[in-house]
C-alpha positions in Angstrom: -42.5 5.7 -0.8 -42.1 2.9 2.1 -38.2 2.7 2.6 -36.4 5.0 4.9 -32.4 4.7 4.8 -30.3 5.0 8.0 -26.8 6.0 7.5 -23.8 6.6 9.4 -22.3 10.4 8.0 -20.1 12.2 9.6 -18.2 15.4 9.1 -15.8 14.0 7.0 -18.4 14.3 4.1 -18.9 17.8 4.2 -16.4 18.7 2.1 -16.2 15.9 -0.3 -17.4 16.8 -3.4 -17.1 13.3 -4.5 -19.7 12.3 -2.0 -23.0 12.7 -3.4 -24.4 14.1 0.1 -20.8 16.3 0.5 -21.3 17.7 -3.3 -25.1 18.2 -2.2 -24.1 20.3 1.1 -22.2 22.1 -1.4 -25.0 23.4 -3.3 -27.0 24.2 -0.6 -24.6 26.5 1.7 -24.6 28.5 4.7 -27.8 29.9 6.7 -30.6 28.5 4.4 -34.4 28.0 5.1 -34.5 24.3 3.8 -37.7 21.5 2.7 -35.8 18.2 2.7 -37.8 15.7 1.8 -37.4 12.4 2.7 -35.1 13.4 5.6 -35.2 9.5 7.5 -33.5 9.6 10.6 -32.1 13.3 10.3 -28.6 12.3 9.4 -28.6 15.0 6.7 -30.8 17.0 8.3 -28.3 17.3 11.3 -25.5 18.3 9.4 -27.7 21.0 7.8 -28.3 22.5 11.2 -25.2 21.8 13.0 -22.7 22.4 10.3 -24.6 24.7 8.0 -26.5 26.5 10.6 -29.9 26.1 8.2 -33.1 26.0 9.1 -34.8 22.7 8.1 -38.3 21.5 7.4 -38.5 17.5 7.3 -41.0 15.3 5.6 -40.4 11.9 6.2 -43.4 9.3 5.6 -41.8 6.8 8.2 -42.8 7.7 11.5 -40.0 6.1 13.7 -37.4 7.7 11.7 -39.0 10.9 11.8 -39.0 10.9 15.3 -34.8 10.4 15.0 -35.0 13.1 13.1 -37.6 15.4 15.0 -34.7 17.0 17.2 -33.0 18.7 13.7 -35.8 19.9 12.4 -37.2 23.4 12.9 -40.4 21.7 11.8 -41.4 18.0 10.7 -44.5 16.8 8.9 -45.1 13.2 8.8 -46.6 11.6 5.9 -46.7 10.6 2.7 -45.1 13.8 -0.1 -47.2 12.9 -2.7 -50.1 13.5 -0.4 -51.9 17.0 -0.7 -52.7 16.7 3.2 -49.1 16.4 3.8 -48.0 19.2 1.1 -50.8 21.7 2.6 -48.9 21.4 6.2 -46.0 23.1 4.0 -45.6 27.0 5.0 -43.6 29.7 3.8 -41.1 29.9 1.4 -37.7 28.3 1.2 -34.4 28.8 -0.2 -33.8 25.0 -1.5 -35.8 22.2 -1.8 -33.7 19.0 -1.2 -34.9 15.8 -2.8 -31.8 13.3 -1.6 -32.5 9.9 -3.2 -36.6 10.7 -2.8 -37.2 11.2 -6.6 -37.1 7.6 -7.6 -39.1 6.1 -4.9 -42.0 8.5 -6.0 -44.9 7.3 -8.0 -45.3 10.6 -9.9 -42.0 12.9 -9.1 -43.4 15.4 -11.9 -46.3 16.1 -10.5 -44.0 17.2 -7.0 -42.0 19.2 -8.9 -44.8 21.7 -10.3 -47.0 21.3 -6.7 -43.9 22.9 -5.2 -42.6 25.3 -7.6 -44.8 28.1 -5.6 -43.1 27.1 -2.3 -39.7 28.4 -3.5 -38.5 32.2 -3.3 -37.7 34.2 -6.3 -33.7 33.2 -5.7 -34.8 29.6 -5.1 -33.5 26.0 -5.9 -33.6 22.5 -5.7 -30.8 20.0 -5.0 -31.7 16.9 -6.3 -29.8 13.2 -6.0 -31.0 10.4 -7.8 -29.1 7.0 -8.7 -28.1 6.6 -12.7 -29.9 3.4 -14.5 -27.2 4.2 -17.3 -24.2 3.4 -15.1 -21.9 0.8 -16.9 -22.9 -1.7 -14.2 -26.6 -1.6 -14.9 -25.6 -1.5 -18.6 -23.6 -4.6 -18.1 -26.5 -6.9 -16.4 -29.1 -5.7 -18.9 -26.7 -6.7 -21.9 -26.9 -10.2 -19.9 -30.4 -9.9 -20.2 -30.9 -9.3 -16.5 -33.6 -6.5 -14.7 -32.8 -8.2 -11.4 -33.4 -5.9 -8.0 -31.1 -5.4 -5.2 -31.1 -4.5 -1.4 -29.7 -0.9 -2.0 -28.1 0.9 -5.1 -29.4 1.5 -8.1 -31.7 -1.6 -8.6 -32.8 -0.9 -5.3 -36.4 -2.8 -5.5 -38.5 0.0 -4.0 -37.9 2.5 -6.9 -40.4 3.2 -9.1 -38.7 5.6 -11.0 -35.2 5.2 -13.1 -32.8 8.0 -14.3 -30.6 8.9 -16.7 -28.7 12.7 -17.4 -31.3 13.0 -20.2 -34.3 12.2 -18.8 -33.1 13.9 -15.4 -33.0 17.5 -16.9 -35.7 16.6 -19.3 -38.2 16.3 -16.3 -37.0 19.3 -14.8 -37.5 21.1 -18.5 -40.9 19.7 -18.9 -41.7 20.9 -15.0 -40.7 24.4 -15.7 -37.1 24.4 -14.1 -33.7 25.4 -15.4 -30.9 23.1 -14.8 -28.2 25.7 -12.9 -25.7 22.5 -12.3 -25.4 18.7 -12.9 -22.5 16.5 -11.6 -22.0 12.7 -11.7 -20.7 11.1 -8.3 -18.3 8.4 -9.8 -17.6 4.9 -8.7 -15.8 1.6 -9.4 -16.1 -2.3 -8.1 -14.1 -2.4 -4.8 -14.2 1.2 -4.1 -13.1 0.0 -0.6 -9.3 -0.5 -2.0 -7.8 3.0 -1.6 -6.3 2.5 -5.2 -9.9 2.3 -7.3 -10.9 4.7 -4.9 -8.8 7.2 -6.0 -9.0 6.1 -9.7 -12.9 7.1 -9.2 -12.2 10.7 -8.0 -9.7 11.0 -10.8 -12.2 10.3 -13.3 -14.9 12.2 -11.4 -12.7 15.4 -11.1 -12.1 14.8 -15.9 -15.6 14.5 -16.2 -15.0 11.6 -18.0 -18.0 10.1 -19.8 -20.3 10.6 -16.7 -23.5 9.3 -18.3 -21.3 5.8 -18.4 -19.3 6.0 -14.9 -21.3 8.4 -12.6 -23.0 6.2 -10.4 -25.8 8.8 -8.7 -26.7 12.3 -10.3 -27.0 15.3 -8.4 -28.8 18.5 -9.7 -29.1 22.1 -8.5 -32.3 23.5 -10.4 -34.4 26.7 -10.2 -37.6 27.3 -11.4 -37.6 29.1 -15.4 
């Protein structure tokens, strides 16, 4: 995993459950002893602390934006996840394990998910976001015969790893984990025009054919 995302999140996402890092928030909660991997800058990371008053380990494999992060964190471990040297730097046990967009950049995400099934408590979880290959737009450019990567989104070109509901929860079955909740963020072309903007959340609030229109999956999962 080489790419590290910088984004600008503010407080207006903690509460908006049609905001894939608001609707993760939500499954994490209040006072929580937190593994987010992947943590980049700490823009998450920050809101887990300031907001949500947890306690937060980061990994984050870039070490420039781990040092943006560094001030958030209770602890940070730089390095590569999928590295044992990294994952034996790990202590304790946490509440939730967050994997926000880290899955699919991940040569073998399986293999995480059973290394760290041991670093949870009995009462523990992931929270998991990933981007859906199965979105209509995807659908669309393959039915044009077209694979063709992209800057960011879902054919961002440093995934490795693609998506859908079915193979989502079928990992986490085959890894020993029990899917507690699954939830589509929806979106439409021009999302910036308040009108398609609000035709999204409508959608996303019916649970309207979410394989199709949810755009990024997010999963709350706890081992079986």
């Amino acid at each position: 995993m080489n790419t590290t995302y910088d984004l600008a999140v503010d407080r207006q996402v903690l509460h908006d459950l049609c905001h894939p890092i608001g609707l993760s928030l939500s499954m994490i909660g209040d006072g929580k002893h937190v593994l987010e991997i992947g943590c980049a800058t700490g823009y998450v990371t920050r809101l887990l602390t300031q907001e949500y008053h947890c306690r937060v380990t980061g990994v984050e494999y870039m070490p420039e934006a781990a040092e943006q992060a560094r001030p958030y964190c209770a602890k940070l471990v730089i390095g590569d996840v999928e590295s044992e040297a990294v994952l034996q730097h790990l202590d304790g046990l946490y509440d939730v394990i967050l994997a926000g967009d880290v899955l699919e950049h991940l040569r073998y995400p399986d293999r995480l998910l059973t290394r760290l099934r041991p670093a949870l408590r009995p009462s523990g979880y992931w929270v998991i976001s990933v981007p859906n290959i199965a979105h209509w737009s995807a659908r669309k450019e393959l039915l044009l015969g077209r694979f063709n990567f992209t800057a960011r989104g879902i054919m961002d070109a440093s995934h490795l790893r693609w998506f859908t509901i079915h193979t989502l929860t079928e990992m986490l079955h085959r890894t020993g984990y029990a899917v507690m909740r699954l939830e589509a963020v929806y979106t439409v072309p021009w999302q910036d025009r308040l009108r398609l903007r609000s035709l999204a959340r409508r959608l996303q609030r019916a649970k309207i054919a979410p394989g199709l229109f949810g755009y990024q999956l997010v999963v709350q999962a706890k081992p079986a």
